[in-house]
C-alpha positions, 0 to 999 in steps of 0.5 A: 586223644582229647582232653574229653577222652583223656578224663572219661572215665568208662573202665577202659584202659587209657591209651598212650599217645604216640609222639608226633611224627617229624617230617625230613626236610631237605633244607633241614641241615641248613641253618638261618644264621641273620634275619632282619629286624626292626631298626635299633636307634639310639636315644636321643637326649642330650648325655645320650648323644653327647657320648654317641656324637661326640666322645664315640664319633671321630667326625662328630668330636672333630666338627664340633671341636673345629667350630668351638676352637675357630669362634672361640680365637677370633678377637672380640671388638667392644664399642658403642655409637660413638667410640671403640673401647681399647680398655673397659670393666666388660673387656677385662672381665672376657679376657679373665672370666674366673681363676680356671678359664681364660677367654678363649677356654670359656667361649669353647664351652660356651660354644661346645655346649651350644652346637652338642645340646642347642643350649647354652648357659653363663652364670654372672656372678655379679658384685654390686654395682657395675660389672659382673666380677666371674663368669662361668659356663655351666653345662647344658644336661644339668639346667632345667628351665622354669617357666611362670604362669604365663611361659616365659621363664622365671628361673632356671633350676642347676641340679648336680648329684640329687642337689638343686639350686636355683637362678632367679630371672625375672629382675633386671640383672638376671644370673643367667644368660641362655643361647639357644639355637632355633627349634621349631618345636620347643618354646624354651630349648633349642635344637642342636646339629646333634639332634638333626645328625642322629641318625648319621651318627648311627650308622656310621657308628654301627660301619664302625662296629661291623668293621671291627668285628670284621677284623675281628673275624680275620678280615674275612666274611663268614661262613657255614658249617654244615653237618651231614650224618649217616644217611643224611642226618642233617642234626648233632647231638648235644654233646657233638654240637658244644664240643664243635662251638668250644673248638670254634671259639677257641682256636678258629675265631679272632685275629690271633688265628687269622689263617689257622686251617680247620681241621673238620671231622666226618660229617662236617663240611664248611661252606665259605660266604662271600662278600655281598654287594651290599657289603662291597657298599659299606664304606661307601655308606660310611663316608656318605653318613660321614659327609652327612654329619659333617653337613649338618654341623655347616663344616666342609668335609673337605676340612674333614678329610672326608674322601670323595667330596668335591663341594669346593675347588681347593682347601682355601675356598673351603676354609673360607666358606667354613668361616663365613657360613658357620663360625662367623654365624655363629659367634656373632649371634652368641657374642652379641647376647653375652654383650646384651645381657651385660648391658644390664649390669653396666647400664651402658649401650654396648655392642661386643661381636667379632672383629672382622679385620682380624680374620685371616681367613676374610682377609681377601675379601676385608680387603676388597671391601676396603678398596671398593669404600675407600674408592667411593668418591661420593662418600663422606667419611662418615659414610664410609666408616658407617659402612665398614661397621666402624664408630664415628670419628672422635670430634676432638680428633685431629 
């Protein structure tokens, strides 16, 4: 009946509307228990991914972990165009940078931050004249860039808990001195291995999960409880179908009732699902995404202890290409922009990086160097130091 029909008003007595029929299906005691949906990513900001990436990913703690603590231990060597400083303000200042962290604590933040964010920032806290007094890393979520009318930077606002303070940049003794890594895309923040590992770090977080609660099922796959009434009615009640999840729940899910029998009654039958090829597969995609994350942070997974990984011949070869190709990179760019930005407050022409012969990881390769320069009969010796990054002789030596 129509909603014209319904409303006429022609003294006929109004007829009841029948229910609509239902239809029996066959497939109609079969329950659709997954469907596939759209795929959920995590956001990508930087606290984000720093809880995801790195408090919530084995891999991901351990990648940044190695190649903070690797860079932050490697002697740093200070020295201008004509000597090596044993003792300067600028060396003293690293070896004590504030009252909490030493040099080797403080380089780890500075590197820890840069690899989970892109960036990274040291606050001079400058007397003066001369050197800096303290230096102090402050964390990367909590700056913000100021940039002027023309783009570059003019300051940098450090917001904590609804306060804001901000660093001036644009004198010639700046507060502030920001690493970043190279973004294509951004003109004031960097790119951060994180960001490029994203979506690695979410599957193998989501495999991590699926293994829980797999173990969670006691280990096994699923399956189906399919109910068959009288006559083959394929639906329960209300009541029938609360009262067989509550025994569900209770006393047939979790590990504590791994192996308990089911006891089913009339009309229940349940049908066990194995494992599909697909999850055969699933620790396999856990190492691939494994191997991924640990290529995009430049670390052997053979340092990892990830399986299956056959990149180099032996762990020491790994070791060394870990060095070479990653941490060496790595504080090299950073130690020469800290030694930078401390040129100007001293107003000396210094250069600060990593000492090389005391790698020993480089050893071999140091020493085969050595050998090669110091075996050059048509070098000088200044030549020779030149080559091997070293100052020229003090002319009053010996």
């Amino acid at each position: 009946m129509g909603v014209i029909d319904y409303f006429r008003r022609d003294g006929a007595a109004k007829t009841t509307v029948a229910a609509p029929e239902q239809k029996a299906s066959a497939t109609g005691k079969l329950v659709a228990y997954q469907s596939s949906g759209r795929v959920a990513w995590s956001p990508r900001d930087a606290v984000s991914l720093t809880r995801t990436g790195f408090t919530g990913n084995p891999v991901g703690y351990r990648a940044v972990k190695m190649i903070a603590e690797a860079a932050a231990a490697l002697p740093l060597i200070l020295q201008d165009r004509q000597r090596r400083y044993e003792e300067h303000p600028v060396l003293s200042l690293i070896r004590k940078p504030n009252q909490a962290q030493g040099r080797a604590e403080m380089f780890e933040a500075l590197y820890g931050h840069l690899l989970l964010t892109g960036n990274a920032y040291l606050e001079a806290v400058a007397a003066e004249e001369g050197a800096p007094v303290e230096l102090h890393v402050l964390r990367s979520d909590r700056m913000s860039l100021v940039p002027g009318d023309d783009g570059w930077p003019v300051a940098f606002d450090y917001n904590v808990n609804g306060s804001k303070h901000r660093f001036d940049v644009t004198g010639d003794r700046p507060a502030i001195c920001h690493m970043k890594s190279f973004h294509p895309q951004d003109d004031h923040y960097g790119l951060s291995p994180m960001q490029a590992a994203a979506q690695a770090l979410d599957v193998h977080n989501s495999a991590s999960r699926w293994s829980k609660a797999l173990l969670d099922n006691s280990a096994r796959p699923s399956g189906a409880i399919v109910y068959k009434g009288y006559e083959g009615e394929g639906s329960m009640t209300t009541e029938q179908y609360d009262r067989l999840v509550n025994e569900m729940e209770m006393h047939h899910q979790g590990a504590r009732n791994a192996g308990r029998p089911m006891l089913l009654e009339g009309g229940l039958d349940w049908k066990p699902m194995g494992f599909s090829p697909s999850d055969m597969e699933f620790q396999k995609t856990k190492e691939a995404a494994a191997r991924e994350i640990a290529l995009a942070f430049g670390v052997p997974p053979m340092l990892l202890g990830i399986q299956g990984d056959a990149t180099y011949a032996n762990y020491q070869e790994a070791h060394r290409a870990f060095f070479r190709l990653t941490v060496l990179p790595l504080a090299t760019r950073v130690t020469a922009s800290v030694g930078e930005w401390l040129e100007r407050f001293t107003g000396e022409d210094l250069m600060l990086g990593p000492d090389l012969d005391k790698v020993p990881a480089l050893a071999d390769e140091r020493d085969a160097q050595w050998r090669r320069v110091s075996e050059a009969s048509f070098l000088s010796e200044a030549e020779k130091r030149l080559m091997l990054g070293l100052p020229p002789l003090d002319p009053d030596h010996g």
